[in-house]
Backbone atoms as SQL, in Angstrom:
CREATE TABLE atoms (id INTEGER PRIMARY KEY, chain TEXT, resi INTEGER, resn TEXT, atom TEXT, x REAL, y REAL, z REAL);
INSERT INTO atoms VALUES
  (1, 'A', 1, 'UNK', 'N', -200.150, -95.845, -23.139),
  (2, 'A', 1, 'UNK', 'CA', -200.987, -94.885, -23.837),
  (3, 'A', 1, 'UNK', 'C', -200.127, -93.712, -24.283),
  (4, 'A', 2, 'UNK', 'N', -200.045, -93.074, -25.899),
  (5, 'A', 2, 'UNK', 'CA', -199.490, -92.573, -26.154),
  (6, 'A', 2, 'UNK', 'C', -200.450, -90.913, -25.933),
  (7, 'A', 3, 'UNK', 'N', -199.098, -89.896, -25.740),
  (8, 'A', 3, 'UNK', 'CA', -199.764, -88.737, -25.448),
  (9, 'A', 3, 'UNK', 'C', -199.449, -87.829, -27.161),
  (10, 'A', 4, 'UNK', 'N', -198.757, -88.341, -27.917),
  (11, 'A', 4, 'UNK', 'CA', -199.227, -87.762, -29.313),
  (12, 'A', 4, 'UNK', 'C', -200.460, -86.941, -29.568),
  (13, 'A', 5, 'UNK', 'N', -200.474, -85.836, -30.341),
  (14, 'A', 5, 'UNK', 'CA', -201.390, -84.836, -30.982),
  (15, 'A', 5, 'UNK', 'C', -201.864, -84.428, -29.766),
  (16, 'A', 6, 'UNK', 'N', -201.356, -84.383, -28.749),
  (17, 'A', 6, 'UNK', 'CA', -202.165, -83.080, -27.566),
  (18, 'A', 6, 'UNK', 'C', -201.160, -81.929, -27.125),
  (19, 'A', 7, 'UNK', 'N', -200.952, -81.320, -28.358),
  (20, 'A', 7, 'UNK', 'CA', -199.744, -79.951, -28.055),
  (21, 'A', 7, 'UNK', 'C', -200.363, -78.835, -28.149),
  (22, 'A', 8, 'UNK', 'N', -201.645, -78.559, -28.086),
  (23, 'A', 8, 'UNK', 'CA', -202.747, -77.502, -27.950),
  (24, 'A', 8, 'UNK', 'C', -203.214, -77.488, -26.947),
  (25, 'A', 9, 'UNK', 'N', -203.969, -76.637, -26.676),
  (26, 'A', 9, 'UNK', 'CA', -204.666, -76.175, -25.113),
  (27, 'A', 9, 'UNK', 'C', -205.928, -77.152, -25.178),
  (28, 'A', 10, 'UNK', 'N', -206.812, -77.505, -26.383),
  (29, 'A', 10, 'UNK', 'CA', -207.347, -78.190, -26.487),
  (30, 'A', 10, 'UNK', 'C', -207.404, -79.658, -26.749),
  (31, 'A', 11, 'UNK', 'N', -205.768, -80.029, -26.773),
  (32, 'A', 11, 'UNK', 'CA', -205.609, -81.180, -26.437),
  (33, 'A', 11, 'UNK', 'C', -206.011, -82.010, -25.646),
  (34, 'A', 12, 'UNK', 'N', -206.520, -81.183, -24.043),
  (35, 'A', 12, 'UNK', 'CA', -206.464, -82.579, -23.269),
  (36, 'A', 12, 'UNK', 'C', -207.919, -83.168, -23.384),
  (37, 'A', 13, 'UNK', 'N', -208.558, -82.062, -24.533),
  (38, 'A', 13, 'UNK', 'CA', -210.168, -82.841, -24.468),
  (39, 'A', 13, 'UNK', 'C', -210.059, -84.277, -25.655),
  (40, 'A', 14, 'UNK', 'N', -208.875, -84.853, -25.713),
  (41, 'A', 14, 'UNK', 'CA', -208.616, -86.145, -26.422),
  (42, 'A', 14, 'UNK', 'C', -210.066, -86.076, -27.596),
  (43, 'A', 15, 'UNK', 'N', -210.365, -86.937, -27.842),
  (44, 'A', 15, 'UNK', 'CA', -211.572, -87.586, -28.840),
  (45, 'A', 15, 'UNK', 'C', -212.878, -86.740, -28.837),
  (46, 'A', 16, 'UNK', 'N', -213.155, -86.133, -27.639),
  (47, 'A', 16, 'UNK', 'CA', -214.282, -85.386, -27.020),
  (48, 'A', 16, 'UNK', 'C', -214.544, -84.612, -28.428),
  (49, 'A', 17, 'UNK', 'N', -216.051, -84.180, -27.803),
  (50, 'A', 17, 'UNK', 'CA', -216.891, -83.195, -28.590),
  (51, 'A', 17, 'UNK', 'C', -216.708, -82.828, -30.364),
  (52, 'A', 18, 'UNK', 'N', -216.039, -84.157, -30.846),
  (53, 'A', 18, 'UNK', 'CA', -216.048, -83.388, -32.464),
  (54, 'A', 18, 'UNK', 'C', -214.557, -82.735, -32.914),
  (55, 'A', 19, 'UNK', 'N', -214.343, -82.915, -34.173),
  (56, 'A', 19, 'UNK', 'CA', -212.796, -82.179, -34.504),
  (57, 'A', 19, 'UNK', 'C', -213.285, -80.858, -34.769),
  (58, 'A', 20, 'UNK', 'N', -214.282, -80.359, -35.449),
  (59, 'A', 20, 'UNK', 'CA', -214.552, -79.000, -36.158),
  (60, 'A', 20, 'UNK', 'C', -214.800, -78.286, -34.524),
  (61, 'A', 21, 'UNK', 'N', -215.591, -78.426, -33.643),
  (62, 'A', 21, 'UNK', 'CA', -215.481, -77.786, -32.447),
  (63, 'A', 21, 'UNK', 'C', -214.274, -77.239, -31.801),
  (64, 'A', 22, 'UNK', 'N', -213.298, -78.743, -31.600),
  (65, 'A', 22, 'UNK', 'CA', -212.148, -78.678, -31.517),
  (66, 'A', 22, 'UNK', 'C', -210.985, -77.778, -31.867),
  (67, 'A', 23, 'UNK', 'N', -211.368, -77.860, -33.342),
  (68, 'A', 23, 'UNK', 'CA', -210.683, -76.838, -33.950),
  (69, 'A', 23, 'UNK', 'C', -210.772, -75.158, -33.824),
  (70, 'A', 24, 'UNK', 'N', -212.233, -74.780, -33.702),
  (71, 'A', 24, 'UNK', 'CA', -212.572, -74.005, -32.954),
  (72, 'A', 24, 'UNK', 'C', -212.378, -73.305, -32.131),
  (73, 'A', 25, 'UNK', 'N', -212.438, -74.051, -30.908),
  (74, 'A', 25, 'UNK', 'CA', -211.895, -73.685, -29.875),
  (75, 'A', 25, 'UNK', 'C', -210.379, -73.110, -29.663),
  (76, 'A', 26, 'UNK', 'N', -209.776, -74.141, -30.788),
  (77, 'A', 26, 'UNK', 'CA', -207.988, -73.694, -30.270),
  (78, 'A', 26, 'UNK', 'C', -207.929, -72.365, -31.265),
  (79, 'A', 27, 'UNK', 'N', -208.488, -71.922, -32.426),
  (80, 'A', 27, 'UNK', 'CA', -208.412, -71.000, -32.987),
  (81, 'A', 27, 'UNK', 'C', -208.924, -69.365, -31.804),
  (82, 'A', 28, 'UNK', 'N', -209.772, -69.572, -31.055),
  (83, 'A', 28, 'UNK', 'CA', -210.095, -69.351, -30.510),
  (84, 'A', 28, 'UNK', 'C', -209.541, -68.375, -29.491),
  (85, 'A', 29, 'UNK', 'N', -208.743, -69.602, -29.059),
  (86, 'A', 29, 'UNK', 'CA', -207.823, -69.454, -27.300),
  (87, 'A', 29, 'UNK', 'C', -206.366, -69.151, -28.049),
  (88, 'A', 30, 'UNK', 'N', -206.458, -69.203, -29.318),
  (89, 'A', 30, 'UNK', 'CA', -205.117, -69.189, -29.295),
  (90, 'A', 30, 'UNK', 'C', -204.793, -67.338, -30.018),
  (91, 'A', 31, 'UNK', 'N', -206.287, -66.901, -30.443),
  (92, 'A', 31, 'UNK', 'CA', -206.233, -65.505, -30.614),
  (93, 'A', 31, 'UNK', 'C', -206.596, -64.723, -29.536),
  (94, 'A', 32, 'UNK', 'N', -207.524, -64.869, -28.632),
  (95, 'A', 32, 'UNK', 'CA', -207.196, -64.768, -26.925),
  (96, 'A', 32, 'UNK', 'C', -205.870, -64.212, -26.210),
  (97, 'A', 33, 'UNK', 'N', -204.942, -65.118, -26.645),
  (98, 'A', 33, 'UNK', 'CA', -203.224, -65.511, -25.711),
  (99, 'A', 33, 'UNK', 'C', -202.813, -64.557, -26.873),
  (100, 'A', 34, 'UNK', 'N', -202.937, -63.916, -28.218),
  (101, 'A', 34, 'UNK', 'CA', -202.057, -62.870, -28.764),
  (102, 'A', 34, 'UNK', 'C', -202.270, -61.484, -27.620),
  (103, 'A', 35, 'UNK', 'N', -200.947, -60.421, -28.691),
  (104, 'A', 35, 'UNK', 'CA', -201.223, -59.366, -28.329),
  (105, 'A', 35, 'UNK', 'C', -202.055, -58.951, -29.514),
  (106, 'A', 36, 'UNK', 'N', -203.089, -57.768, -29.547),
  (107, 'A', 36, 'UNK', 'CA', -203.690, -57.286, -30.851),
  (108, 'A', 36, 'UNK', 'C', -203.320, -55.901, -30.491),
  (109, 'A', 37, 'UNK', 'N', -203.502, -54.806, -31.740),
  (110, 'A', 37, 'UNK', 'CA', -202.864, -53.989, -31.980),
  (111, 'A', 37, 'UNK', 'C', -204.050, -52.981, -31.492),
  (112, 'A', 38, 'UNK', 'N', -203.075, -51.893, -30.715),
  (113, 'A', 38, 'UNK', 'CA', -204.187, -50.486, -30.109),
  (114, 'A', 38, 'UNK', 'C', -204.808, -49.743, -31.454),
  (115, 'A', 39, 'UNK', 'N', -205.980, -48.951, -31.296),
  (116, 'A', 39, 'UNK', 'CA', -206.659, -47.830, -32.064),
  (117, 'A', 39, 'UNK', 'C', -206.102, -46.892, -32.116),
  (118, 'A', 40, 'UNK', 'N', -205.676, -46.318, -30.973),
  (119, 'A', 40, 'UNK', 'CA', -205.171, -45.204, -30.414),
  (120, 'A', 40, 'UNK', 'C', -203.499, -45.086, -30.914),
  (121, 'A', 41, 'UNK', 'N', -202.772, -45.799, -30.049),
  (122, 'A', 41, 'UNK', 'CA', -201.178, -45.462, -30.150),
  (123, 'A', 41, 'UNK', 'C', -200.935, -46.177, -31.335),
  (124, 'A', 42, 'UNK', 'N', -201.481, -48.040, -31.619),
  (125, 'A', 42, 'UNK', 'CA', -200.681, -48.208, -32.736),
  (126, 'A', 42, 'UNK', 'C', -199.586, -49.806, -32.395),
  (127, 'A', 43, 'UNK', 'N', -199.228, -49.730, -31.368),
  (128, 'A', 43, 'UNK', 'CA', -198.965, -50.721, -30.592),
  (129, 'A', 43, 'UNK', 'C', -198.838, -51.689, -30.223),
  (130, 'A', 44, 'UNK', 'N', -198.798, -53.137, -30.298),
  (131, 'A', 44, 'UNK', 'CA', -199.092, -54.294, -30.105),
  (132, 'A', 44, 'UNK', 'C', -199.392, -54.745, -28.758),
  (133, 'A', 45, 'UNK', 'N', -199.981, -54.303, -28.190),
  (134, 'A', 45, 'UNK', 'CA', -200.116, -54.314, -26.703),
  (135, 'A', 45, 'UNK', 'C', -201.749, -54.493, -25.578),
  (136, 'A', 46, 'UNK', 'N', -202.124, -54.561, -26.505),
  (137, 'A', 46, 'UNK', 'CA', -203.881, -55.305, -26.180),
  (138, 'A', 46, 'UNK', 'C', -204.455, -55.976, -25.823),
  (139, 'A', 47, 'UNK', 'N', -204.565, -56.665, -24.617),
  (140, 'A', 47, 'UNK', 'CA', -204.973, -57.736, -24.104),
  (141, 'A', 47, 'UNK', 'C', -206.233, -57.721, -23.615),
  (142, 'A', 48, 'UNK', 'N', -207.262, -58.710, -23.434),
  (143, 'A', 48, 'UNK', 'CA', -208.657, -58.786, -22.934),
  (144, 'A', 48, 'UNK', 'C', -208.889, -58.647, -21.741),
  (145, 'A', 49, 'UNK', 'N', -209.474, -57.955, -21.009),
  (146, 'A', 49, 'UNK', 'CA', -209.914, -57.962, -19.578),
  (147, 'A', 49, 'UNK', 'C', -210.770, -58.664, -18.749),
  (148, 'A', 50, 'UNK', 'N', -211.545, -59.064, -19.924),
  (149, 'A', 50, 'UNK', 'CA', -213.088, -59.445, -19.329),
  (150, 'A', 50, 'UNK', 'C', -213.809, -59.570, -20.730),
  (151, 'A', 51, 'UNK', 'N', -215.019, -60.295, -20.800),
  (152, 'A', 51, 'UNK', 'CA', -215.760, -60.533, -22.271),
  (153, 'A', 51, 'UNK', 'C', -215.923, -59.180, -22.519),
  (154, 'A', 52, 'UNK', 'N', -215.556, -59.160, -23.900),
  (155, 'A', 52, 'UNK', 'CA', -215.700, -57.760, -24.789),
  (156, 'A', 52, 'UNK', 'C', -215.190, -56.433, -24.053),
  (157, 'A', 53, 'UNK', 'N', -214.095, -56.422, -23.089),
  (158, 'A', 53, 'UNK', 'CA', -213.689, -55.737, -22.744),
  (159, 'A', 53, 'UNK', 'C', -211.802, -55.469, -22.820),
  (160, 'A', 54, 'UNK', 'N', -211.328, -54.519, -24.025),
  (161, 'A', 54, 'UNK', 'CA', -210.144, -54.905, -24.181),
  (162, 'A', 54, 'UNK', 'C', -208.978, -53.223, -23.756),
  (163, 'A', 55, 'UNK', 'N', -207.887, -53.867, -23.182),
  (164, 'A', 55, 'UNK', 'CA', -206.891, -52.801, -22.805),
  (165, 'A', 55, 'UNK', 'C', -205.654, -52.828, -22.920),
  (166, 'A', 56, 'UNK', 'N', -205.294, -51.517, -23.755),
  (167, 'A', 56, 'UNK', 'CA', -203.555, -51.055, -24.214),
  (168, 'A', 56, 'UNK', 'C', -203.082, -50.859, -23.162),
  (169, 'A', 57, 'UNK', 'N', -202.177, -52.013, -22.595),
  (170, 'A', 57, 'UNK', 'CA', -200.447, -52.176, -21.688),
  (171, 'A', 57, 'UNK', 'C', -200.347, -50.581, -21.684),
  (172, 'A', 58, 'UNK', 'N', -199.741, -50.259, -22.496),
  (173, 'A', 58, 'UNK', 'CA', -198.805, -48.952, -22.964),
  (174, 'A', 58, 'UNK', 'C', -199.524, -47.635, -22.803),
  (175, 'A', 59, 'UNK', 'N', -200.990, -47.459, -23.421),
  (176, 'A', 59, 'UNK', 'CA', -201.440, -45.974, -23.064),
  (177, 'A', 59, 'UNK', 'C', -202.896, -45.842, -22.444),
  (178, 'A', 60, 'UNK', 'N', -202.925, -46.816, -22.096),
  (179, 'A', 60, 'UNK', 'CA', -203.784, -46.956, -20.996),
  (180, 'A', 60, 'UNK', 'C', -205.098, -47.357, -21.448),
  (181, 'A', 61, 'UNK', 'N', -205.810, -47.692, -23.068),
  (182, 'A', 61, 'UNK', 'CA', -206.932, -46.909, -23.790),
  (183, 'A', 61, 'UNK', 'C', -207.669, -48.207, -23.402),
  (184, 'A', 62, 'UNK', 'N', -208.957, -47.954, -22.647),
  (185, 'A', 62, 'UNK', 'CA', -209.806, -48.894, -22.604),
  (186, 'A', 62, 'UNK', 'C', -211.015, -48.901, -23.557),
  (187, 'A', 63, 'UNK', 'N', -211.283, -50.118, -24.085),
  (188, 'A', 63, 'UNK', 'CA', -212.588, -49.942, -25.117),
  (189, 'A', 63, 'UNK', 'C', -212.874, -51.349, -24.871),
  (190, 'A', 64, 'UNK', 'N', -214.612, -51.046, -25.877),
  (191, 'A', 64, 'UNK', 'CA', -215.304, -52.608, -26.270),
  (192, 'A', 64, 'UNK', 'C', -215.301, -52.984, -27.122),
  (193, 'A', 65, 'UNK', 'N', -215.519, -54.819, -27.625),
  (194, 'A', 65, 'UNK', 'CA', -214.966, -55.343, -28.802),
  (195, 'A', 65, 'UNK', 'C', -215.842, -55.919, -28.830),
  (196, 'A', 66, 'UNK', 'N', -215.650, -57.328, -29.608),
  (197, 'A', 66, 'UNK', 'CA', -216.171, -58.391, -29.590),
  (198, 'A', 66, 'UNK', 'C', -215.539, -58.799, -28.614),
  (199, 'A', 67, 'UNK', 'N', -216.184, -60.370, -28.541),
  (200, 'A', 67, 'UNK', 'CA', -215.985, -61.135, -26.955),
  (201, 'A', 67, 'UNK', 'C', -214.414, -61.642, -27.006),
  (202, 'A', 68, 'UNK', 'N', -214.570, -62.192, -28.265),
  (203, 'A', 68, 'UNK', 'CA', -212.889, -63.031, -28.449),
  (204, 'A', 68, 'UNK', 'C', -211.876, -62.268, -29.735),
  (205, 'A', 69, 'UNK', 'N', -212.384, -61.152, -29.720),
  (206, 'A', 69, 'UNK', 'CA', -211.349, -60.386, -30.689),
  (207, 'A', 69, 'UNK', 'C', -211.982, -58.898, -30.237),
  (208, 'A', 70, 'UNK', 'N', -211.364, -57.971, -30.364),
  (209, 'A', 70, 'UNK', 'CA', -211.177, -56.469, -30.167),
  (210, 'A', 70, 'UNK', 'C', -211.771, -56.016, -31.516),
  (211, 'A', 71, 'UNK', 'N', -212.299, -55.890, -32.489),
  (212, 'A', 71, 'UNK', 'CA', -213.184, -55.528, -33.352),
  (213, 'A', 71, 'UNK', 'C', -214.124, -56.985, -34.138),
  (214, 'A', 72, 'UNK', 'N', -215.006, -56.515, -34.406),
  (215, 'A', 72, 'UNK', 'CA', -215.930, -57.709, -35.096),
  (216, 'A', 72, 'UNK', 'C', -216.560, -57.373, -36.344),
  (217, 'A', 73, 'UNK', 'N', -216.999, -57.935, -37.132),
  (218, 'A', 73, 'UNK', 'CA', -217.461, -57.534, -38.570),
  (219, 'A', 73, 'UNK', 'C', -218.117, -56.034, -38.534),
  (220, 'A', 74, 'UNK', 'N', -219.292, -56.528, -37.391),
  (221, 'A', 74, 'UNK', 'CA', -220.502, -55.751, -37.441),
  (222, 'A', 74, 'UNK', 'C', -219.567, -54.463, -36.740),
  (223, 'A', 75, 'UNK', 'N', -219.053, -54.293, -36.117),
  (224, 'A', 75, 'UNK', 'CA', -218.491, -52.742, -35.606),
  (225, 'A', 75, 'UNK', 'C', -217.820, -52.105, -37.055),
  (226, 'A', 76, 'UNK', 'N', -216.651, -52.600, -37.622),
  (227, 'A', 76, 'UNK', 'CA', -216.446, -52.170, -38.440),
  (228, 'A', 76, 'UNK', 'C', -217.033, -51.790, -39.490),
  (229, 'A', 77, 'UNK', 'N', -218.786, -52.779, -40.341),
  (230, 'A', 77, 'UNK', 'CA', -219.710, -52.157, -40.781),
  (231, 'A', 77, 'UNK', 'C', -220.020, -50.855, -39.905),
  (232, 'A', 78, 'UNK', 'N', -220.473, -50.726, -38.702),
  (233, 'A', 78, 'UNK', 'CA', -220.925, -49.784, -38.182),
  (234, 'A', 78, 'UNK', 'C', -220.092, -48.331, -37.692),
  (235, 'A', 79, 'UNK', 'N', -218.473, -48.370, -38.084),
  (236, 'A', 79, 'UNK', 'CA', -218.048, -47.585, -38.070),
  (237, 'A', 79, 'UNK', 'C', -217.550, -46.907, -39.349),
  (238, 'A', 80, 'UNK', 'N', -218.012, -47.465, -40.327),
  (239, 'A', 80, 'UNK', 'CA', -217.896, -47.027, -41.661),
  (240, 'A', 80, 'UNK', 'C', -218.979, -46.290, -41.763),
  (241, 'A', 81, 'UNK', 'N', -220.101, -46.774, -41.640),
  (242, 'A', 81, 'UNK', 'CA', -221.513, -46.063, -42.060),
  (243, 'A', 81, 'UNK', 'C', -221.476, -44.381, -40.728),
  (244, 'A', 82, 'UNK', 'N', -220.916, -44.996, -39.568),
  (245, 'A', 82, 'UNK', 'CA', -221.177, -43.791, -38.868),
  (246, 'A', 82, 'UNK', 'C', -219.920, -42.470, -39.661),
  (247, 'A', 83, 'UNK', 'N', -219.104, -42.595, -39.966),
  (248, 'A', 83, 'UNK', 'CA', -218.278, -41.897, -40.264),
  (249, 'A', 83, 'UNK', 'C', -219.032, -41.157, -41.920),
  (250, 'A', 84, 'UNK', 'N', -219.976, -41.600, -42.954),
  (251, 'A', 84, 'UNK', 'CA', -220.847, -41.309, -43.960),
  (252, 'A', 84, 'UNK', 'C', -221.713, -39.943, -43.131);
């Protein structure tokens, strides 16, 4: 049995659940495992703590996000309009 096309985290779910899920998922986990960039300092240093909970290595700045990324559509709508 060949282990070909399982070089993703979501590899080892082989055939399982669908390719578009699949795909999904590794898009997913694989923006998760970055660093994303602070508000504050500027930084590349941002990692997730906990769902929707994200924190700068470097200056300490704790805030809330979305679950799997540190800003989401709707915040950024909503920080445009609050700043009007």
């Amino acid at each position: 049995m060949s282990k070909a096309g399982k070089s993703k985290a979501v590899g080892g779910l082989g055939v399982r659940y669908g390719r578009t899920v699949r795909k999904q998922l590794a898009t997913i986990q694989q923006n998760l495992k970055m660093k994303q960039y602070c508000q504050r300092c500027g930084t590349r240093s941002v990692r997730r703590t906990s769902v929707g909970i994200w924190k700068c290595r470097r200056c300490g700045f704790t805030f809330s996000g979305a679950a799997y990324a540190p800003t989401s559509k709707m915040g950024d709508v909503a920080r445009r309009s609050a700043k009007a």
